[in-house]
N, C-alpha and C positions, 0 to 999 in steps of 0.2 A: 482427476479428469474434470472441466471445466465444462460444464452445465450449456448447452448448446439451444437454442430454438430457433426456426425459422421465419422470419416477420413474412408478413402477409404484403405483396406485393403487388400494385394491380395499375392499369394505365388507367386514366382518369379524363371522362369523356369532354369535350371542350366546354369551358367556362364561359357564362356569359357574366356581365359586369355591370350590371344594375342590379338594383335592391332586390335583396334575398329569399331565399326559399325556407322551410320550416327544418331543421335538423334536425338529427339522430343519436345524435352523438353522446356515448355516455357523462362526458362532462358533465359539473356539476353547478356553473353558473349558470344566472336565466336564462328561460329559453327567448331569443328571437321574434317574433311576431311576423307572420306572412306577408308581405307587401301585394296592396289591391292592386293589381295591371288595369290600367287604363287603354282607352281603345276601345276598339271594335271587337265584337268576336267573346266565346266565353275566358279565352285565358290571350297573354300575349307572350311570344317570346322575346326572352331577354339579347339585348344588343352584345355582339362580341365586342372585347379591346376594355381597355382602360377606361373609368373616367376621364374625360379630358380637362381636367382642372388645370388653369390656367397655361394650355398648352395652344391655343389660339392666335397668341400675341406672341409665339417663336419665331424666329429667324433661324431656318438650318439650310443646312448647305446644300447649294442650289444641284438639282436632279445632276448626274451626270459628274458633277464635281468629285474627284475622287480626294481621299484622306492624302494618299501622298504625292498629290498636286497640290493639296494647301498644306504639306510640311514643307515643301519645297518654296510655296509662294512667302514662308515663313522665315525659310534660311536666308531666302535675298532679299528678306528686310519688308517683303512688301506687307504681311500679316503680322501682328503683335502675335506674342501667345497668350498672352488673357482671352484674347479677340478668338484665337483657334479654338483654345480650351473651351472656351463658351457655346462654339460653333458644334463640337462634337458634342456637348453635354447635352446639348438641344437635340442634337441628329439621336442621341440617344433616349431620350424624354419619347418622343415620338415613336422609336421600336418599342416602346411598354403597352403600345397599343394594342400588338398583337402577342403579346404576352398571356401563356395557360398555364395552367397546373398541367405538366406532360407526366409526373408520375406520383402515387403515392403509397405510405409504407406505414404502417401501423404494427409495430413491433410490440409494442409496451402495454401494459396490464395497468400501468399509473402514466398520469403524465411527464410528458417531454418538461427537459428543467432544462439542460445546458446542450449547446450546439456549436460546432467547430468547423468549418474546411479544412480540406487536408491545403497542405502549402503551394504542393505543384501538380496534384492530383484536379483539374478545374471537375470533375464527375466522381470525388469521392465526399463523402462528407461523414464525421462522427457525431452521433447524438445520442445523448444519455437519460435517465430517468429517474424521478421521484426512489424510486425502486433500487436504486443502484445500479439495474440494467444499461449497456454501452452498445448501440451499433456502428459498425464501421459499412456505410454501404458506397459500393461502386455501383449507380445505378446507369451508367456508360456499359454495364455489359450484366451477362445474364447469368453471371456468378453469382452463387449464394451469400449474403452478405454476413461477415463477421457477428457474431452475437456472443457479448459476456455476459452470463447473468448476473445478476445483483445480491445483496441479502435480503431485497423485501425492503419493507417496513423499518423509514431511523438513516437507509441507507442513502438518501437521495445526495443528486452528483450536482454540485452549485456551482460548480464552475469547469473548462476544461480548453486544453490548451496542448498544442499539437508538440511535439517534440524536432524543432527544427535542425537539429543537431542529428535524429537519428527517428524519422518520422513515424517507425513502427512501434512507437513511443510515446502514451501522454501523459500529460500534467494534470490533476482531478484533484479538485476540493469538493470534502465532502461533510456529510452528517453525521457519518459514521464516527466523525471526531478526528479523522487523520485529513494530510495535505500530502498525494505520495505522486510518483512517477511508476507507469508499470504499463505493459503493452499489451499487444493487442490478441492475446493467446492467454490472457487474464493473469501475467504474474505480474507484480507487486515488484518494480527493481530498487526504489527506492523511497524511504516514506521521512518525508521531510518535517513534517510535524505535528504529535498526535495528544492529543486531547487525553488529558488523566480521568474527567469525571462526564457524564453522559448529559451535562446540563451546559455545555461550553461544545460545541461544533465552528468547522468553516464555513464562509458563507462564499468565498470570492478567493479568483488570484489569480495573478497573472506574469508571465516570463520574458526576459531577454537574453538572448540568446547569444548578442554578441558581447554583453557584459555578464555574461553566465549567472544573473542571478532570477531566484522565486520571491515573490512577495505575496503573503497571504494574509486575509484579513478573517475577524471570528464572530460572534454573535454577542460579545460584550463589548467591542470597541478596540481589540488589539490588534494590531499588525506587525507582523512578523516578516525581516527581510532573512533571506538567508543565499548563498552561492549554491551552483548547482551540485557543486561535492556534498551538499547539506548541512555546512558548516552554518549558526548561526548568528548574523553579525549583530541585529540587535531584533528585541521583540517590546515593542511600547504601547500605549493606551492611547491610541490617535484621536477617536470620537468615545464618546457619551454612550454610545447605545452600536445596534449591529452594524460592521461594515458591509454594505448590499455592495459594492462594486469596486476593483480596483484597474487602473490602466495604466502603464506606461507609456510615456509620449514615444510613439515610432521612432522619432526624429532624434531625442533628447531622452536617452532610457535612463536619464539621473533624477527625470522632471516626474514625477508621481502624481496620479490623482485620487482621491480619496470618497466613496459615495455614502450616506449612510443615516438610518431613519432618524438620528436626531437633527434632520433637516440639514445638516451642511454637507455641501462638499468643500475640500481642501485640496490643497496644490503645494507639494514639498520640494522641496531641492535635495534627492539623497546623501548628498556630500553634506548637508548643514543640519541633517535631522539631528537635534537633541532632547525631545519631548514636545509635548502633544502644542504647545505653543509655538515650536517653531518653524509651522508651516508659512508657506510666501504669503499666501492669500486662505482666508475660509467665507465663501460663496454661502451665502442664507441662502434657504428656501422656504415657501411656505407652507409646507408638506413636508415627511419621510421623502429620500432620493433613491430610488431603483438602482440608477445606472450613468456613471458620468463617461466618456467617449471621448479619446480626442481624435481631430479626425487623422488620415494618413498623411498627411504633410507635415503632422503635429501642430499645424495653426490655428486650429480649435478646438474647442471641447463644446459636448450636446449631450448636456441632463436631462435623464429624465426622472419626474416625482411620480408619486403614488395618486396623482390627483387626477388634474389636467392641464401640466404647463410642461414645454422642451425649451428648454431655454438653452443658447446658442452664444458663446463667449470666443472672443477673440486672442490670440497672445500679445497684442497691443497694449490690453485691457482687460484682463485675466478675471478681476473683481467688478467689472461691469457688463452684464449682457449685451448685446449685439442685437438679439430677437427674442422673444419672448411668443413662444407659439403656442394657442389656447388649443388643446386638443384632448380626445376624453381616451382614457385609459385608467380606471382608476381600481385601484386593490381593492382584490376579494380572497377571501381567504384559500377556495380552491381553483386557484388560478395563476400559470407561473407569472410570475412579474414580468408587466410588457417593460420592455426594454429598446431605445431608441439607438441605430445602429449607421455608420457610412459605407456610402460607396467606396469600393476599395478607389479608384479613377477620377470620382467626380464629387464634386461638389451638393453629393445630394444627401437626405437621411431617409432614411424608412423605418417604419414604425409600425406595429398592429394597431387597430382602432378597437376600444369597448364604450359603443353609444351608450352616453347618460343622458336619461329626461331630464334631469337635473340641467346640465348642461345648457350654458345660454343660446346656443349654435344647433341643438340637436334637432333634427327634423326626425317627421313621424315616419315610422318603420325605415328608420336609420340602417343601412350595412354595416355587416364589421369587416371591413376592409383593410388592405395593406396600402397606407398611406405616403409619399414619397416627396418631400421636402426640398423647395432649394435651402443650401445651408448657406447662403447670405442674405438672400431678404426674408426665410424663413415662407415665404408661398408656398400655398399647395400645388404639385405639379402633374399627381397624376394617384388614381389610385386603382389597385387590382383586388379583385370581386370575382369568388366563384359560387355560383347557388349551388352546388354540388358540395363544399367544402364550405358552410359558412358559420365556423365558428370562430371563434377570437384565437388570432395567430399571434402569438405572447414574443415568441423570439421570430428575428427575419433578419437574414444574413445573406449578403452576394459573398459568390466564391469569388477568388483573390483576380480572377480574370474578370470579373462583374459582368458577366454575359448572364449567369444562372442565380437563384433567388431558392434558398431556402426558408419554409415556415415550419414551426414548430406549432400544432394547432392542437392545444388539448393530448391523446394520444399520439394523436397521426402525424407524421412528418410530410407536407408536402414539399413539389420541385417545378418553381416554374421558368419555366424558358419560352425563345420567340419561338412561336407555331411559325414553320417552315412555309411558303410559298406555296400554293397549289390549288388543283380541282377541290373544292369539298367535295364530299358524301354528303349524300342525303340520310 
């Protein structure tokens, strides 16, 4: 019988989005510092919506304009689509204003490590833990949400990855020393590859679906491709040190990216892998690399270090950055690895922020906010801030409709979406 609990579920009173309040949270990084209100009065309340970082100087489509009046101004030639695409990304910038934390779930005894959407579920989402713990929550309805336990301590889930084939089904790298597939009723259907000695774990990996294969990476530098029978086809020493991140291009599942703390990322052609030299490109950096991304066109890739840079590369120009964005997020030992993530839709990236004094850019009683990037000129566009919730949100992920925003923050998993139209309460 598979070990059951029920995460604690609670609606989450509206966010305001200036500089933060004092948390509670049992995390284990610094605490925050109280930002002084200015103004009149003994305390001031904080302003709802987003920062409006560089959201001023938008062009969105004018009142009244509807979406498929400008598909249709597009089919007869009169709109580019760069010109549309641009048009909604903006009209979409501006709904982040009234964007809340609508629900939150604190399931976990350790923290949040790895986070998933389901594929066509847009109000499911699986997230897993330090602990090995997995929830599967539909927070779209008042069902009790799925809960595997873990084995604790050794067990932590590094990666995970839905099973598109047969979605009652995911893909999980782990600690534990295995890389398996097993559902969501906590059986094990299949374990693709397990670790002989307790000092070699997965750290990453990731699947395609329509060329049925797994690729998983490990904490000395191997990567391992294999098909989804389990068969596998080779397993080689790509990097120096642990592979923190692996992706397949959406577009091109032959085109591999490789992330990993001996500061490189790499970029393979699976058809021509024959050892660790012969990747297309390897990408310096000047830090360990968390996470490389490419986005969902497969046009780009958006790394992130362990410091404070995302840097933003092209397929034009694979081995030369495009942007190079200063922003603080930098490793600490209990703290999952921020990780910089796209819009499934749009040309945008979001990221957690962890202020450093250090930092040349840091202002005093800085927030730790969810940051949200264009991914061409790398500007900041907009950022979401709740004083209720404000610890450092490591994973941030839109579900595949990009309407809804998952955070992984410490234990608690938040869920934000637009606050609907209406009268307030008082």
């Amino acid at each position: 019988m598979i070990p059951r609990k029920r995460p604690e579920t609670q609606k989450t009173p509206k966010a305001g989005m200036r500089p933060g309040s004092k948390r509670s949270s049992r995390e284990l990084e610094p605490e925050a510092k109280k930002p002084r209100a200015k103004g009149p009065g003994p305390s001031r309340r904080y302003e709802s919506g987003c920062h409006r970082a560089g959201l001023a100087s938008l062009q969105i489509l004018p009142s009244g304009h509807s979406i498929i009046r400008a598909l249709h101004q597009h089919k007869l030639g009169k709109t580019a689509w760069p010109s549309l695409q641009q048009g909604l990304q903006e009209s979409f910038l501006h709904s982040l204003a009234s964007y809340r934390i609508s629900q939150k779930a604190s399931p976990f005894d350790r923290r949040a490590t790895a986070l998933a959407w389901h594929p066509t579920h847009p109000s499911t989402v699986a997230v897993a833990s330090k602990g090995g713990d997995i929830m599967l929550w539909n927070f779209g309805t008042k069902d009790k949400p799925t809960f595997i336990k873990g084995i604790g301590a050794g067990g932590s889930i590094t990666g995970m990855k839905f099973n598109l084939l047969n979605t009652d089904q995911f893909f999980a790298s782990s600690m534990e020393g295995t890389t398996r597939l097993q559902d969501f009723r906590g059986n094990t259907v299949r374990v693709f590859c397990s670790s002989d000695s307790c000092n070699v774990w997965f750290c990453s990996l990731d699947v395609s679906a329509r060329s049925r294969m797994v690729v998983t990476g490990d904490n000395v530098g191997n990567v391992i491709l294999l098909n989804t029978d389990g068969k596998e086809l080779w397993n080689l020493r790509m990097h120096k040190k642990k592979v923190t991140h692996l992706a397949l291009n959406p577009c091109c599942d032959w085109l591999l990216a490789t992330a990993s703390v001996d500061q490189t990322v790499k970029i393979w052609d699976l058809r021509q892998v024959k050892g660790k030299d012969s990747c297309l490109y390897s990408l310096l950096h000047s830090h360990p690399v968390n996470s490389a991304c490419f986005s969902p066109d497969g046009a780009r890739l958006v790394t992130t270090d362990q410091r404070s840079e995302i840097r933003i590369y092209s397929a034009s120009q694979w081995d030369c950055p495009v942007s190079l964005i200063p922003h603080p997020h930098r490793h600490f030992q209990h703290l999952t690895p921020i990780k910089a993530s796209w819009h499934p839709r749009y040309n945008l990236i979001v990221v957690g922020r962890y202020p450093d004094p250090n930092f040349k850019s840091c202002l005093p009683y800085e927030s730790r906010t969810v940051d949200v990037f264009d991914g061409r000129s790398g500007k900041m566009m907009c950022q979401l801030y709740d004083p209720e919730s404000s610890g450092i949100t490591s994973l941030n992920e839109f579900n595949p409709m990009g309407d809804t925003l998952a955070s992984a923050m410490g234990y608690h998993v938040l869920i934000w979406s637009q606050e609907e139209a209406g009268p307030q309460k008082e």
